[in-house]
N, C-alpha and C positions, 0 to 999 in steps of 0.2 A: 541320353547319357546323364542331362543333368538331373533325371528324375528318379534315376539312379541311386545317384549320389543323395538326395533329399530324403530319399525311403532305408539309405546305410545310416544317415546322422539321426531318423525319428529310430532305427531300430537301438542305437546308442543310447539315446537319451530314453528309450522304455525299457532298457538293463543294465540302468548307470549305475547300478551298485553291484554287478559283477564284473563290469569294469575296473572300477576305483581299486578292487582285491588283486589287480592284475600288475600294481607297481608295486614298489618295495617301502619300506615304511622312510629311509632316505626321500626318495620320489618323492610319498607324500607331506616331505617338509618340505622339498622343494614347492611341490604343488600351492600349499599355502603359505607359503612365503608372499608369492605375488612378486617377487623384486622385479618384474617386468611391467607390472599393472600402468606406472607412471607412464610408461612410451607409450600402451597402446590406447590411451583416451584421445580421442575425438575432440580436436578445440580449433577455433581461428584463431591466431594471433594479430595483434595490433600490427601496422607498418602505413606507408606512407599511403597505401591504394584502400586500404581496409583500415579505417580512421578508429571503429567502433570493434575492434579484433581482442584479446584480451592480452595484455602486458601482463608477461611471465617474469617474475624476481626469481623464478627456480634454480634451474641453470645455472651453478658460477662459469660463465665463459668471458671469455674478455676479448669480445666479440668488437673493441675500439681496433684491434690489431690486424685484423683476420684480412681486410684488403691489400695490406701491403704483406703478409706473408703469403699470401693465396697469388700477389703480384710475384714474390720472390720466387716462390717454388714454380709458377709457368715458365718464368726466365733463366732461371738458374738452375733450380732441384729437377724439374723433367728430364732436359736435356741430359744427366747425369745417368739417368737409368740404363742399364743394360740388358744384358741378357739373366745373368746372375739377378736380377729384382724379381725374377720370373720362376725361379730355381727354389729347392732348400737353401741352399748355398751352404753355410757351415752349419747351420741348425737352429734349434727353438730359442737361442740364448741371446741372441744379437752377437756379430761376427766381430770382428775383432777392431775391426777400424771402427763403428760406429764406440764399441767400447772403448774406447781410445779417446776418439773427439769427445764422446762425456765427462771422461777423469778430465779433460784438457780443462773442461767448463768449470767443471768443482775444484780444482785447484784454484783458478781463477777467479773464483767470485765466493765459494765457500769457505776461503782459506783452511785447508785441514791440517792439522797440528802435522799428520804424514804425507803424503800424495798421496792419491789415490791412483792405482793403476787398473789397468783395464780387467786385469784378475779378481778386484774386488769389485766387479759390476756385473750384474745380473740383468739382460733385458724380459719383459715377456707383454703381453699386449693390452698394458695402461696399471695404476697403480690400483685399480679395483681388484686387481686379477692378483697384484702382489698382497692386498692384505689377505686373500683369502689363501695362498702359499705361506703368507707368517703365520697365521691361527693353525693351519694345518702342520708346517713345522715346529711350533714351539708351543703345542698345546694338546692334550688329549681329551675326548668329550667328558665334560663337565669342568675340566681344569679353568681358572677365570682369568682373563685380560684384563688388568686396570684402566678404567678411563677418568676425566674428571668433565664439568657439568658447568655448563652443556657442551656439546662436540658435533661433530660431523655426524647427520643421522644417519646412515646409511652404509656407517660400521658394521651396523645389527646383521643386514644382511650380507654383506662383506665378509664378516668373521666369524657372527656365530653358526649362519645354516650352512655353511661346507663344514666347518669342522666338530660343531657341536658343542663348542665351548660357553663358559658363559661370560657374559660381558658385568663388569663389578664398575657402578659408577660411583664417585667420590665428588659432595657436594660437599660446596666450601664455605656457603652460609656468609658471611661478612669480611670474610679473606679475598685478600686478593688473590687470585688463581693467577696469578704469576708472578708470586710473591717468595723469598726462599719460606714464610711462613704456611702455604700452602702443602708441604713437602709433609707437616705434620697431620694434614687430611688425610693426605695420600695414606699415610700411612696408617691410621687409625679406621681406615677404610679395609685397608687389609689385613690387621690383624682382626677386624671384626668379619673377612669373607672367609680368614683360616681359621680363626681358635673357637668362634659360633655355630658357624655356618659347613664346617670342613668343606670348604671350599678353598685349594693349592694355586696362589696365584703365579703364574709362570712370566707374565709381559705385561710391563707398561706403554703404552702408547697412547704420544701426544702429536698435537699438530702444531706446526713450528715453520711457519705463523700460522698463528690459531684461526681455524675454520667454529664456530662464525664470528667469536671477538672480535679479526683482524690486527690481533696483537702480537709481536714476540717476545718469547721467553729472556729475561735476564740471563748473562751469562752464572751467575750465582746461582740465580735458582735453575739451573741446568746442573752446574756443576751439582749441586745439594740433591737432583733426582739421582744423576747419574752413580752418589754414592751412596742413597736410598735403595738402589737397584743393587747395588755392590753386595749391601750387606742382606739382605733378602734372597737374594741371588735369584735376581728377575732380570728378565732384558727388557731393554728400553729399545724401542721403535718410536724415532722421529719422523713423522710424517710431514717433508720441507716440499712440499709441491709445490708451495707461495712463496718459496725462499726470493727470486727475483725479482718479487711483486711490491716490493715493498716500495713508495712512494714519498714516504716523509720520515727520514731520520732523527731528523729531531728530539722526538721521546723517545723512540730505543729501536737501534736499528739490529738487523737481522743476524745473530747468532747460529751459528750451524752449531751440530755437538759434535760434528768433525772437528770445528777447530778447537775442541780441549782435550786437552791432553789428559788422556786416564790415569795412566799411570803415575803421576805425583798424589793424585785423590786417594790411590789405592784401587780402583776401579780397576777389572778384567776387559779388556778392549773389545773382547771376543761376545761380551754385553750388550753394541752399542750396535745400532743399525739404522740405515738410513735411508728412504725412501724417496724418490722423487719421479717426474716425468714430463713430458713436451705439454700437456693438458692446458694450465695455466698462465705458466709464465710467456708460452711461445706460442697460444693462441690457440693451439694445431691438437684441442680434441679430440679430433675423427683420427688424427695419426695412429690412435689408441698404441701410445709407446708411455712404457714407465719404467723403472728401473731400481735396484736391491742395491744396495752399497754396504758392503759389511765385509769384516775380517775374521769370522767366524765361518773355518772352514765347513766342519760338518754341516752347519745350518745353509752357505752355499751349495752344499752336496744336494742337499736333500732338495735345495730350491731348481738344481740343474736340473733334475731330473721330471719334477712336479711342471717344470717349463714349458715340456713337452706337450702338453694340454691346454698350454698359452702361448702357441708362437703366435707371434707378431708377426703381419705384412711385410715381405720382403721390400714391395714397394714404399711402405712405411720408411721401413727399413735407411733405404737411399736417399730419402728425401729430408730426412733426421737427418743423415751423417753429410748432409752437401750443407745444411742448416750450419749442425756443430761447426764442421769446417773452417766456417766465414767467418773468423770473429770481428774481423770489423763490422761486419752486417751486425751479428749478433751485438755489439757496443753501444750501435745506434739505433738498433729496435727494441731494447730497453731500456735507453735512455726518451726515447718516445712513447716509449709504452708507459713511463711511472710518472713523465709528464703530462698526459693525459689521464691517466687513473686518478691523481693527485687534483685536476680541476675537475673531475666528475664526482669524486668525493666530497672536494670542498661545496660542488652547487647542491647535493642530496644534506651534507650538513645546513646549508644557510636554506634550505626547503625545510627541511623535520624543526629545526629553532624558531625559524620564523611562525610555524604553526602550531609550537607548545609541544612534540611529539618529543617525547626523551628518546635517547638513546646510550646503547654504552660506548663511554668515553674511553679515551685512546687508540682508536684503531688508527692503525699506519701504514697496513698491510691486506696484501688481496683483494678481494672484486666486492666489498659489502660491507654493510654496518647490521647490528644488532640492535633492531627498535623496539621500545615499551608500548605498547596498545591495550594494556591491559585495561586503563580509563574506559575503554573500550567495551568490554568483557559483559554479556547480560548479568544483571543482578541475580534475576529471579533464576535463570539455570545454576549460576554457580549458589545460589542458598539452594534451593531444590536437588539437585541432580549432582553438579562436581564443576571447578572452575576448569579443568581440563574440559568438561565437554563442553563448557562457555565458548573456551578458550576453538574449539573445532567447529562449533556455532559460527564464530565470527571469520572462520577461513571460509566458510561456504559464503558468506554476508561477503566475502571482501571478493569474493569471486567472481559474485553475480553484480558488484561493483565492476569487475573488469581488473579484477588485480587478483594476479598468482603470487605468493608467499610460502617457504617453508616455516613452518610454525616449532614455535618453544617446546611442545611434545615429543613431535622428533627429532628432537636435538636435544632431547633430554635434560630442558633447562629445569631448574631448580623451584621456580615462581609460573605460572601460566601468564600468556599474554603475550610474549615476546617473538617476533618475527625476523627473518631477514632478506636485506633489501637487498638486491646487486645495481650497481652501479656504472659496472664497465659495459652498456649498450649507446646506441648512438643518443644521441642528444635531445634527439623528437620524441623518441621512445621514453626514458627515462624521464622529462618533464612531464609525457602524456600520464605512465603510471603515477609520479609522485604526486601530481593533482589531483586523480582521482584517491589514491591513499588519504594524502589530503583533506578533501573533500568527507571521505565517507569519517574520519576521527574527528573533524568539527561537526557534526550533524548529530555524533554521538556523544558530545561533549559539551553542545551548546547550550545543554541548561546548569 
């Protein structure tokens, strides 16, 4: 049998180009996308048995949580299940009580200018699956999504290979990107992707809090996007997956664009949208649950429907809504969770200072900082060849160090050199990486 099977895959691979003609030109964007290539690599990871394993910064999980809600859901969320976790039950959208205990949450801790009811929520199975439903709703191929620099890399594949759109990045150069003076990048970004380019930009989307700065937006320059979008007549997608995460208020704490009110700005409500899910602030990745929040009927129409092809685990499903339910649970697993985020942030800050490593300043929010390595950077690549491919040099260098990083390229930072670090893993772990981080930026900086 299996020699079979050995003499089907050599006849494959001796008519692999009558093959390849056998998908559709879709398929084959699919095919080289790759968006899967990152799971299926082959690595040991560091932990307490495998001392010499490689520490992964990839990941933002907030993996400080994950025992006491993996505690919760054996004692609490199982027993809950029924027979209905096993079923359709009402459909691909998440049923009505799980919607229900959400709007409970965003009322509660998002403050929105309206409630939220359970009609303005959308489930399907995690917030990857909702960006690529917004590109598909509010965009036609070639039509452009604004982003600004750097972001969340993994948009790319998120947005533009299902729908075909293109992705328009707006670098702010000496501005602060969360500044209301940034609003005029934004916009200078898009009259150069329309009136040059004819390229029609349909949606802005930002991450709020920002994925990898770890900042939130001012309420000012929220409101200044919100009537940038007004008068262009773009929608705005907030992307609050970190809204919870947030750890030290101090500098500026977490603004939802629920709680402004559109209509005094002049803004159409029917503009504004909002994203979220169990991912980060509740630990519970694998739930793979995320959620649409908008008052734009037609755009929910179009998402019900599109949902169908992202239902979410029933069992998910139950174990989410025994979560929602608790909100005393839920009071004190965020008030432990931002205490904890908050001293694992503050030890990776007095590590990166202590060892001359810049980073950017103000992060407050979510599982990571944004570090300068570019000190780093070979000379002779970046004169030679590009400081981007320096800058990909030094991610293999920091690999075979034993440290995983997502790099400044794809995140589409502005400058080469820039990495980022996650913070929210246990304590052995996290020392283990930043020493060897560490380590290999003195070795490279010692003369």
């Amino acid at each position: 049998m299996w020699k079979k099977v050995q003499q089907f895959y050599i006849h494959i691979s001796e008519h692999l180009p009558d093959y390849c003609d056998m998908i559709s030109n879709r398929g084959e964007r699919y095919a080289k996308a790759g968006l899967a290539n990152g799971y299926l690599r082959s690595r040991t990871l560091f932990s307490k048995e495998n001392k010499s394993g490689l520490v992964s910064f990839g990941n933002a999980e907030n993996f400080l949580m994950q025992d006491v809600l993996l505690e919760y859901v054996r004692t609490k969320a199982a027993p809950a299940l029924d027979n209905a976790s096993l079923t359709y039950d009402e459909g691909p959208f998440g049923p009505e009580r799980l919607r229900a205990a959400m709007a409970k949450l965003l009322n509660t801790y998002f403050h929105p200018v309206r409630p939220v009811s359970a009609d303005h929520i959308l489930f399907t199975s995690g917030v990857t699956s909702l960006n690529s439903i917004v590109a598909l709703t509010l965009t036609d191929p070639g039509d452009g999504i604004l982003l600004g620099q750097p972001i969340y890399g993994a948009f790319n594949g998120d947005l533009q290979v299902p729908s075909g759109c293109q992705l328009i990045y707006t670098p702010f150069h000496e501005d602060d990107p969360f500044s209301e003076q940034a609003v005029s990048r934004y916009e200078k970004t898009f009259l150069e992707a329309r009136d040059q380019n004819g390229v029609p930009i349909r949606a802005l989307l930002i991450c709020n809090p920002h994925n990898p700065l770890g900042r939130c937006y001012p309420r000012k320059t929220l409101e200044a996007l919100m009537q940038f979008c007004q008068k262009y007549q773009v929608h705005l997608t907030s992307d609050e997956i970190y809204g919870l995460s947030v750890y030290d208020d101090f500098s500026s704490g977490f603004v939802s664009v629920l709680s402004i009110d559109p209509v005094p700005l002049g803004v159409d409500p029917s503009l504004i949208h909002v994203l979220y899910g169990m991912s980060k602030d509740f630990a519970a990745a694998g739930l793979r649950l995320g959620c649409l929040i908008s008052q734009n009927q037609r755009l929910m129409q179009a998402a019900l429907s599109i949902s169908r092809f992202h239902w979410p685990s029933h069992v998910s499903i139950s174990i989410a809504t025994t979560i929602l339910d608790d909100h005393e649970f839920i009071k004190v697993f965020l008030r432990d969770s931002r205490a904890l985020l908050r001293s694992h942030s503050d030890f990776a800050v007095r590590a990166l200072e202590e060892a001359g490593i810049p980073y950017s300043p103000g992060a407050n929010a979510g599982l990571f900082l944004w570090i300068d390595l570019s000190k780093c950077l070979d000379i002779n690549i970046a004169n030679t060849q590009d400081e981007w491919v320096a800058e990909t040099q030094l991610s293999k260098q920091l690999q075979t160090a034993g440290v995983e990083m997502s790099s400044g390229q794809a995140y589409h930072n502005e400058a080469p050199g820039w990495f980022r670090v996650i913070f929210s893993m246990e304590m052995d772990t996290l020392k283990e990486g930043l020493s060897r981080l560490v380590t290999i930026y003195l070795i490279f900086n010692q003369h």
